[in-house]
N, CA and C of each residue as an Amber inpcrd file, in Angstrom:
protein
   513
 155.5170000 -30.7400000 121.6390000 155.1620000 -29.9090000 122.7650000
 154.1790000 -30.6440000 123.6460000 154.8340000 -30.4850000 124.7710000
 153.2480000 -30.7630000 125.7030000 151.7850000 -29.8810000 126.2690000
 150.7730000 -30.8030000 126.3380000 149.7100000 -30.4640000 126.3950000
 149.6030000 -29.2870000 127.1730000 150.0900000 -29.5560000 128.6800000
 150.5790000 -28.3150000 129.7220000 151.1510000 -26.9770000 129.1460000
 152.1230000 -27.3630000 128.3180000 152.8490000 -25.7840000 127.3130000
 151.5660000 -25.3510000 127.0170000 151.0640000 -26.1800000 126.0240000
 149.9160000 -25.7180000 125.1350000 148.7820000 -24.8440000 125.4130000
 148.4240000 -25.6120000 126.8070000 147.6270000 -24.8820000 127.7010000
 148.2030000 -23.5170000 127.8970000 149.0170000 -23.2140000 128.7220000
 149.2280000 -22.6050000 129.1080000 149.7700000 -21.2720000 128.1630000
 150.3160000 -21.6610000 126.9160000 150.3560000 -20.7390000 125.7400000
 148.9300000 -19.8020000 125.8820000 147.9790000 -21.2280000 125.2080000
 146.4830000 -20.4880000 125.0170000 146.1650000 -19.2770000 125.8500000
 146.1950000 -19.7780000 127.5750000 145.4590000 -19.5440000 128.5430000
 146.3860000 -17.6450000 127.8360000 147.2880000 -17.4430000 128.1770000
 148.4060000 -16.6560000 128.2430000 147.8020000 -15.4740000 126.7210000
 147.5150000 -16.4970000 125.7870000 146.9810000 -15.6080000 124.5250000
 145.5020000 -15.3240000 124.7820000 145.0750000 -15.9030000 125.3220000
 143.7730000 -15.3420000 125.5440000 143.6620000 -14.2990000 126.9330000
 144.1240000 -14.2640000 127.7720000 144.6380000 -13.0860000 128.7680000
 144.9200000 -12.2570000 128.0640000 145.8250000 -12.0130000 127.3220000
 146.1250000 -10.9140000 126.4280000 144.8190000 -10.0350000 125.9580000
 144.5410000 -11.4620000 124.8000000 143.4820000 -10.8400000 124.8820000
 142.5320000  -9.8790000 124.7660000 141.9730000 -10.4080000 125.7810000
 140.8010000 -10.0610000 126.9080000 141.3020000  -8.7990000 127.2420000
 142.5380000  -8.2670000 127.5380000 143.0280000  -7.0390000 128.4770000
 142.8130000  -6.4560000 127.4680000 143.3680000  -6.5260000 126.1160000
 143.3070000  -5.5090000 124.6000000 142.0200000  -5.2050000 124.5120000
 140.8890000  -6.2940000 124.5060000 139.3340000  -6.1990000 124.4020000
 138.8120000  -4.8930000 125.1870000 139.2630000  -5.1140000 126.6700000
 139.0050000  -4.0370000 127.8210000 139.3380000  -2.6860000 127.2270000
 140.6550000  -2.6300000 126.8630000 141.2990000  -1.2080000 126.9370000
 140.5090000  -0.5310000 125.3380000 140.5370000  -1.4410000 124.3490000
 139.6120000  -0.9160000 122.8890000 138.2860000  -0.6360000 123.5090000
 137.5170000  -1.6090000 124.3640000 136.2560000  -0.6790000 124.9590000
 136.3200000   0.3520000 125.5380000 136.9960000   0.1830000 126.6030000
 137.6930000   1.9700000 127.2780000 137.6400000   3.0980000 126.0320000
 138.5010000   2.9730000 125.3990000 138.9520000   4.0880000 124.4230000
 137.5250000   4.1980000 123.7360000 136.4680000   3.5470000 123.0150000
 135.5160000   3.6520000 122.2130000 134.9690000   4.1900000 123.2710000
 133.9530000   3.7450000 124.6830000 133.3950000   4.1410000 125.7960000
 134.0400000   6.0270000 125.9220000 134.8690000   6.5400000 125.7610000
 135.6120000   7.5190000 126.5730000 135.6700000   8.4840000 124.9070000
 136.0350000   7.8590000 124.0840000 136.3120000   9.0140000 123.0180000
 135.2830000   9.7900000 122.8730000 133.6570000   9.4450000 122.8340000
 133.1390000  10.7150000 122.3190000 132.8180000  12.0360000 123.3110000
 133.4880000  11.4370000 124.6520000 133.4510000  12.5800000 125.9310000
 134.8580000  13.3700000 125.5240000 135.4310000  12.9450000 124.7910000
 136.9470000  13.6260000 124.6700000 136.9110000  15.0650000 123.8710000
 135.8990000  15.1870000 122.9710000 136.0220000  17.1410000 122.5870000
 135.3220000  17.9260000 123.6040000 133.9840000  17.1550000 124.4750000
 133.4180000  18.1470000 125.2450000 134.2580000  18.1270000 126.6940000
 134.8760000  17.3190000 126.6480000 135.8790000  17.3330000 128.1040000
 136.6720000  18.6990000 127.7210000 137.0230000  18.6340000 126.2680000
 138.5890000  19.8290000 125.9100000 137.9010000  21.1550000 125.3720000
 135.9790000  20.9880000 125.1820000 135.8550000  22.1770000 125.2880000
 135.6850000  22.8970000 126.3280000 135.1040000  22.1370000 127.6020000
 135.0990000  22.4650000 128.7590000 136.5480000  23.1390000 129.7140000
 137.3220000  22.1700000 128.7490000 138.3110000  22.8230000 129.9590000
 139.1300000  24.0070000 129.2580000 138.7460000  24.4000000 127.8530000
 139.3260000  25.6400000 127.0980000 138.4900000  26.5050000 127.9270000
 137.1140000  26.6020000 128.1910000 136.2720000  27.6140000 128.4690000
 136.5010000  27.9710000 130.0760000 136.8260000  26.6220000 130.6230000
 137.0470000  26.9240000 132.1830000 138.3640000  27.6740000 132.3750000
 139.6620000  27.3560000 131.4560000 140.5790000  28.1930000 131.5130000
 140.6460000  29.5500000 131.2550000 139.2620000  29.8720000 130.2350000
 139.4750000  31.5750000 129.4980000 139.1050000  31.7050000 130.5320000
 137.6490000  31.2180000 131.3730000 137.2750000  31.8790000 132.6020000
 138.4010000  32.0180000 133.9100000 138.8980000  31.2430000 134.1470000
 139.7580000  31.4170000 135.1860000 140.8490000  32.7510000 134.8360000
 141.0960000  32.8580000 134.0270000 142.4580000  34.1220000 133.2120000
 141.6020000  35.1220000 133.2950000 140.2690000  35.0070000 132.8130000
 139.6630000  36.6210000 133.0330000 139.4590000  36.6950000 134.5140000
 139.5700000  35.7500000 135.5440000 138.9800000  35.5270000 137.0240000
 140.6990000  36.1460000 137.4740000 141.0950000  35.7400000 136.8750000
 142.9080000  36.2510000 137.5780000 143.3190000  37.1140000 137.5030000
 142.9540000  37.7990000 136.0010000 143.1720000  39.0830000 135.6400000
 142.5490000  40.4860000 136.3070000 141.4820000  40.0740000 136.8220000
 140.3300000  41.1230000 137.3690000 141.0690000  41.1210000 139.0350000
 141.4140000  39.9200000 139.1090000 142.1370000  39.9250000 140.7940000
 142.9780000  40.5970000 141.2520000 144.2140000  40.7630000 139.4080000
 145.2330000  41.3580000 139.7820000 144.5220000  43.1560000 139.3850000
 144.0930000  43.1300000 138.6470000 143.9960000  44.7210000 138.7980000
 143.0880000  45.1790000 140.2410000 142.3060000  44.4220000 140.7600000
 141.8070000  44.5770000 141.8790000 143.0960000  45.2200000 142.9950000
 144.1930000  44.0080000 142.9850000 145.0130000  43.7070000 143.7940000
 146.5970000  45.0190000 143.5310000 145.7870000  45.9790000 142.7970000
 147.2170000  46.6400000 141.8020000 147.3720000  47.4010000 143.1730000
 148.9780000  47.3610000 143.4560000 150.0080000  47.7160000 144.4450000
 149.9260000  47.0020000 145.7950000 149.6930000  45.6020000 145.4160000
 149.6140000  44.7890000 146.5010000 151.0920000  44.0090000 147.1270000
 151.3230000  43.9720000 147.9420000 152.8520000  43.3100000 147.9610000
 152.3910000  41.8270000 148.8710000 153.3950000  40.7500000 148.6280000
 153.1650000  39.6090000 149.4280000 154.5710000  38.8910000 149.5670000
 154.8670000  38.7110000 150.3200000 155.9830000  37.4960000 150.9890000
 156.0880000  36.1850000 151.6360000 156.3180000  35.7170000 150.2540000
 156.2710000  33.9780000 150.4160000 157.5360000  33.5110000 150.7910000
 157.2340000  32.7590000 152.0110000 158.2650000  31.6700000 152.8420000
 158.3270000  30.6490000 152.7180000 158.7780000  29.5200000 153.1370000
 158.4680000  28.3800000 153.2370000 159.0410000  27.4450000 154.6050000
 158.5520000  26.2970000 154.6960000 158.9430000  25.8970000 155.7270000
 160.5080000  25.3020000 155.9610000 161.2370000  25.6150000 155.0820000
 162.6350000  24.3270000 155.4460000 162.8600000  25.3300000 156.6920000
 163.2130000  23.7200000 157.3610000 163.6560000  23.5530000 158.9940000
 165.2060000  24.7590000 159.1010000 165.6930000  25.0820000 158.1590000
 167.0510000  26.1070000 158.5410000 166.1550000  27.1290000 158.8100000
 165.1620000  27.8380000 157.8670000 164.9300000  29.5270000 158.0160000
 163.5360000  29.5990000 158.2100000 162.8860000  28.5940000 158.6970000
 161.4310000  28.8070000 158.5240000 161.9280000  29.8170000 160.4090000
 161.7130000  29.8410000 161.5340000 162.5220000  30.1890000 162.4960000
 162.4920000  31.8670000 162.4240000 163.4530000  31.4600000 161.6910000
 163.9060000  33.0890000 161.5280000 162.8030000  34.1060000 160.8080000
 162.4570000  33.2490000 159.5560000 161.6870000  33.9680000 158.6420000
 160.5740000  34.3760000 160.1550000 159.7470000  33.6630000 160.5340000
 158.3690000  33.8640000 161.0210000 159.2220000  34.4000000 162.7970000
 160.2610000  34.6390000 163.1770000 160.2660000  35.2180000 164.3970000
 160.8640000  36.2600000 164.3430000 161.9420000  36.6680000 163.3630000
 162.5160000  37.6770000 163.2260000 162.5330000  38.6240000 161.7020000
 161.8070000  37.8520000 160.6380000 161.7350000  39.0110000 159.6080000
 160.2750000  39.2840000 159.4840000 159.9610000  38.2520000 159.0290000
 158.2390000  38.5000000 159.0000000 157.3790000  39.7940000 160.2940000
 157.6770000  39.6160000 161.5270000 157.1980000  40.8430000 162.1870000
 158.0390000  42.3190000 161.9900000 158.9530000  42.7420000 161.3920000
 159.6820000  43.7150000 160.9450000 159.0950000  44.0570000 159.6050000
 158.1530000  43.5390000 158.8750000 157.8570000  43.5970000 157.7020000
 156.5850000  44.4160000 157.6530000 156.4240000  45.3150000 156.8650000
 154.8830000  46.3110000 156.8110000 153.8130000  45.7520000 156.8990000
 152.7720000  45.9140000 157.5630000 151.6450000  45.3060000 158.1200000
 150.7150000  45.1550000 156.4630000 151.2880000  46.1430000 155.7550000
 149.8800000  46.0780000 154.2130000 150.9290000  44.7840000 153.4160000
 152.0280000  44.5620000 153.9050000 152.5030000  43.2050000 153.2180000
 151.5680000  41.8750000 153.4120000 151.7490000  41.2780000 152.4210000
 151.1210000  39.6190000 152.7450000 151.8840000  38.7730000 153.3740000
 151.7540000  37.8150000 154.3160000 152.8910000  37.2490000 154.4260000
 152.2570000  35.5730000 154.2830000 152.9400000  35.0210000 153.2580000
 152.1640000  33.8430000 152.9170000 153.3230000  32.6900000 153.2390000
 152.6880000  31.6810000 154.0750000 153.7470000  30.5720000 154.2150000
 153.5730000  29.2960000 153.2280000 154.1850000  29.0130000 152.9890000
 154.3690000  27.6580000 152.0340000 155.0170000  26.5540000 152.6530000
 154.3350000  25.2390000 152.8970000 154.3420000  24.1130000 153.0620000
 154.2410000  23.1370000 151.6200000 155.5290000  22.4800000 151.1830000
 156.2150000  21.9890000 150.3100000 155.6840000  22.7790000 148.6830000
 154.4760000  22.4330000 148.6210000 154.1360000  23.1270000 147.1640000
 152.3150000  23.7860000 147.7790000 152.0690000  23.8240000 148.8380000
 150.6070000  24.4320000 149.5770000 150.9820000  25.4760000 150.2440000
 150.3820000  27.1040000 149.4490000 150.0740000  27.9570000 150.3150000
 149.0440000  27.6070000 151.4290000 149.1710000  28.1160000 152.9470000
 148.8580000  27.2450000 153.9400000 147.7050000  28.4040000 154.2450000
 147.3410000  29.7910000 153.9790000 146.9360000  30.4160000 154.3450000
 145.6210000  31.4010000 152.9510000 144.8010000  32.1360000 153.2930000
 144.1890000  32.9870000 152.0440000 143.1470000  32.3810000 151.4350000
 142.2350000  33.0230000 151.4660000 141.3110000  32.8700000 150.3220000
 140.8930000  32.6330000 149.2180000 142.0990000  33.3520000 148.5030000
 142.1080000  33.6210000 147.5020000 143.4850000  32.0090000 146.5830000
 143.0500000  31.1730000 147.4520000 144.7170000  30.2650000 147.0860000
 144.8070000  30.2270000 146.0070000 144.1450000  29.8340000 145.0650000
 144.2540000  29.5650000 143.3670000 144.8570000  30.8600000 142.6070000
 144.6360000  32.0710000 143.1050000 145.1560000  33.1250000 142.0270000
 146.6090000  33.3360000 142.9670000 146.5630000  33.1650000 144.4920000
 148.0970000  32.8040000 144.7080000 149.2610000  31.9060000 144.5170000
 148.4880000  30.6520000 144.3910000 148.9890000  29.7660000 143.1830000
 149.7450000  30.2250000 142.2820000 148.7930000  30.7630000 141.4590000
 149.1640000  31.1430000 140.0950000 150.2280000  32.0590000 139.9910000
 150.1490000  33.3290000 140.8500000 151.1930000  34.0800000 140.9560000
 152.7880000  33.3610000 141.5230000 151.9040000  32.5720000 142.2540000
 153.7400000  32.1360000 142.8840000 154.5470000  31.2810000 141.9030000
 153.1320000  30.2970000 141.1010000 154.1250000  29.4790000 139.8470000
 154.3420000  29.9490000 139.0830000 154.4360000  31.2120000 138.6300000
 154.6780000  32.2140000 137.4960000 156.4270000  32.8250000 137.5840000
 156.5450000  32.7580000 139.1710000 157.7700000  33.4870000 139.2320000
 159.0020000  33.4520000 138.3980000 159.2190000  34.6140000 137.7580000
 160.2920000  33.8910000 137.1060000 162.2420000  33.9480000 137.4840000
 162.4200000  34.9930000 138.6920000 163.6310000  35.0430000 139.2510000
 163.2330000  33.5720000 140.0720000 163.5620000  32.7590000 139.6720000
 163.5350000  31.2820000 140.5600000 165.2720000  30.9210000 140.9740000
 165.1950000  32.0610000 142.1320000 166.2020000  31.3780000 142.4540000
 166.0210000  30.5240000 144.3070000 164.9080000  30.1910000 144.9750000
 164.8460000  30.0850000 146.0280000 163.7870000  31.3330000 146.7660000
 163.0730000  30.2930000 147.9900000 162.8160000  30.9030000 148.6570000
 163.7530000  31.8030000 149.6350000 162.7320000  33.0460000 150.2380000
 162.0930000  33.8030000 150.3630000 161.4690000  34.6940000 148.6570000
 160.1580000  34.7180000 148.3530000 160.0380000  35.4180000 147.4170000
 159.0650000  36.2840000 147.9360000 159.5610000  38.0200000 146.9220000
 158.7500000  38.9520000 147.0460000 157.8360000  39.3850000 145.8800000
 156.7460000  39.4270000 146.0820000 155.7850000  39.8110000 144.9710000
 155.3400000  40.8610000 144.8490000 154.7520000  41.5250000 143.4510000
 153.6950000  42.5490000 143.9850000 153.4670000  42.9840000 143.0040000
 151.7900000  43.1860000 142.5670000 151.1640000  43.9780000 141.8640000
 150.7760000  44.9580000 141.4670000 151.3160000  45.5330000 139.7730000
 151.8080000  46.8660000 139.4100000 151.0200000  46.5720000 137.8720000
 149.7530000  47.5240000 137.8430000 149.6670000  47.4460000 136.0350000
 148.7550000  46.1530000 135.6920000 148.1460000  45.2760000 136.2530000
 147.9180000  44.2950000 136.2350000 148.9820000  42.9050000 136.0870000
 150.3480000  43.0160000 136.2650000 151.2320000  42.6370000 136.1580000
 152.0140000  42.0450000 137.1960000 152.1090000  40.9580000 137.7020000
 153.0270000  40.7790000 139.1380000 154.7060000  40.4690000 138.6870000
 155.2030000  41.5700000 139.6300000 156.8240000  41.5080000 139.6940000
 157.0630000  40.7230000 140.5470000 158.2480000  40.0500000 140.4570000
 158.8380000  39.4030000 141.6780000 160.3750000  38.9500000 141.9450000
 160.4470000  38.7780000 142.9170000 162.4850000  39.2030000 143.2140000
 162.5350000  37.6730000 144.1800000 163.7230000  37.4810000 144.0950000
 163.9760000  36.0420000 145.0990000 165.0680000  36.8870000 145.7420000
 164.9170000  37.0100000 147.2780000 165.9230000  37.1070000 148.2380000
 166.4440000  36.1850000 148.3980000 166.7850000  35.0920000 148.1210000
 166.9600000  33.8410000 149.0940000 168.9410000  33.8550000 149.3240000
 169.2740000  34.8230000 148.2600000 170.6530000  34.6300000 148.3470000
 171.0320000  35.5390000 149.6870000 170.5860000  36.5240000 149.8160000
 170.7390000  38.0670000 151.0390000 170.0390000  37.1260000 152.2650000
 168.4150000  37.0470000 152.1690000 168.1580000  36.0470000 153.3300000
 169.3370000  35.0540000 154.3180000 169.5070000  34.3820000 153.3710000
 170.6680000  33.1460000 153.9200000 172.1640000  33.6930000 154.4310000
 172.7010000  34.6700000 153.6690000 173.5940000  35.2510000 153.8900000
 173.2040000  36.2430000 155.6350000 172.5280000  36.8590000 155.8320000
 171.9250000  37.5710000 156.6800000 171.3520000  36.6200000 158.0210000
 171.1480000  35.2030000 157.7500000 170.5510000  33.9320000 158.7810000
 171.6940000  33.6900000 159.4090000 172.4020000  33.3230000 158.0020000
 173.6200000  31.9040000 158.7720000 174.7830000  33.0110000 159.0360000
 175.2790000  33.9500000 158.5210000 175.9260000  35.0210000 159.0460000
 175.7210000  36.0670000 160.3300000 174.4050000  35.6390000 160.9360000
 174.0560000  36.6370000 161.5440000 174.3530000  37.8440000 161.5830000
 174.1720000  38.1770000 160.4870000 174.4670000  39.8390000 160.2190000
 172.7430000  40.3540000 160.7090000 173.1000000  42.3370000 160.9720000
 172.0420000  42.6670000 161.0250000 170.6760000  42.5260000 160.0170000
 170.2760000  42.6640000 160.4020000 168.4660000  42.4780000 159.4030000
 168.1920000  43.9760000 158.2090000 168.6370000  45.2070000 159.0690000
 168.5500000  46.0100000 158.4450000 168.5300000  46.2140000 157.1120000
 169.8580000  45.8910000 156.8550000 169.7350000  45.6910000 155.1720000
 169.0450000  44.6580000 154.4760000 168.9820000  43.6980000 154.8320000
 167.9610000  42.8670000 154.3820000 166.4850000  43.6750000 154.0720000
 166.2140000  43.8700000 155.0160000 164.7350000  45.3370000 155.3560000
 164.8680000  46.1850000 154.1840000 165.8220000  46.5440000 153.8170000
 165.9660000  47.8400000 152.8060000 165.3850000  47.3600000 151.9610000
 166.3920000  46.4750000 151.3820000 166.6450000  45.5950000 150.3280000
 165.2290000  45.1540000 149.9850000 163.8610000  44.4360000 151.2990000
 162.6920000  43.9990000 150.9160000 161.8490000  45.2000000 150.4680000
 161.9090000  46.4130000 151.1170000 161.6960000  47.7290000 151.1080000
 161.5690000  48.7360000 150.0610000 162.9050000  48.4770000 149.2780000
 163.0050000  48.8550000 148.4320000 162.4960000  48.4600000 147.0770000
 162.2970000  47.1280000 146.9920000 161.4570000  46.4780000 145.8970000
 160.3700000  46.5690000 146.0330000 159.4600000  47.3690000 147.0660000
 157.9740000  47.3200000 147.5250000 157.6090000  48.6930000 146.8390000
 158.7150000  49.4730000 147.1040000 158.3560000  50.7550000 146.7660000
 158.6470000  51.0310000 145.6150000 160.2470000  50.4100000 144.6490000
 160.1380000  51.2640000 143.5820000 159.2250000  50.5070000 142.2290000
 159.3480000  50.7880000 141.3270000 159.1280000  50.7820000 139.9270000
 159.5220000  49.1870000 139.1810000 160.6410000  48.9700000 139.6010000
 161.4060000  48.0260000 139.1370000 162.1480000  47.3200000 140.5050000
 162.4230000  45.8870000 140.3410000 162.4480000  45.4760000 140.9810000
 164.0530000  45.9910000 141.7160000 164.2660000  45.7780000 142.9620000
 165.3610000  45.9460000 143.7550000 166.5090000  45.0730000 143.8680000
 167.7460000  45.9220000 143.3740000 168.7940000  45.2670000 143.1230000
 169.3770000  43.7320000 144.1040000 169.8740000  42.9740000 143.3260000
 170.0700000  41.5310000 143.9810000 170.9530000  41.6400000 144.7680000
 172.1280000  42.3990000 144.3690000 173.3520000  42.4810000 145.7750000
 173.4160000  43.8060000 146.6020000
């Protein structure tokens, strides 16, 4: 072998190394912050759940309607359904994964990533019991946009899930 290989073996094993050296200090440096980091963030979570929980019973018979921006129905949503919609509604817009609007963003957060009819925007929410229900229009919406059919039933349809018990039928 030549000297040059040789070198350059070394240089190559000792780079190594050196990087292993770094990352075993890292980990020794960082482990004994690692239970009070995970008790901290158990305690910040109970707090936040009792902070969410108190919001929603605060919030009991609250309704809200989340949009979002795609370029087909954002338009419609904010010129022609959203002002037809009851003034004690919320009407919350969503920009890709950011409610854009509220105070309160973190417990709207939470409610909106909870949803579990995930079928598409337009979603309707609303707080019953400490409990949030929620319905995805997005199939009636679209049908009602690109069809230009009247709004009316659409209206019912949002209407009707505001008011009853259980959520309002999908077709």
């Amino acid at each position: 072998m030549k000297l040059e290989t040789i070198t350059i073996r070394i240089n190559a094993y000792f780079g190594r190394a050196i990087i292993i050296a770094i990352v075993l200090i890292m980990v020794i440096v960082i482990l004994p912050f690692l239970p009070f980091t995970l008790i901290y963030s158990h305690f910040a979570n109970k707090k936040f759940e009792k902070q969410y929980s108190e919001y929603l019973q605060q919030a009991n018979g609250a309704c809200f309607f989340f949009y979002n921006n795609r370029k087909s129905s954002v338009t419609f949503s904010r010129e022609i359904l959203v002002p037809k919609l009851a003034p004690t509604v919320r009407k919350l817009f969503v920009e890709g994964t950011q409610i854009i609007s509220g105070d309160d963003l973190r417990f709207l957060s939470t409610m909106l990533a909870g949803v579990k009819d995930r079928k598409g925007f337009p979603y309707l929410l609303k707080v019953m019991d400490g409990q949030v229900i929620d319905c995805s229009i997005n199939h009636q919406f679209y049908n009602t946009m690109s069809g230009n059919k009247p709004i009316e039933p659409l209206l019912a349809q949002i209407n009707s899930f505001y008011t009853s018990t259980a959520p309002a039928s999908k077709e």
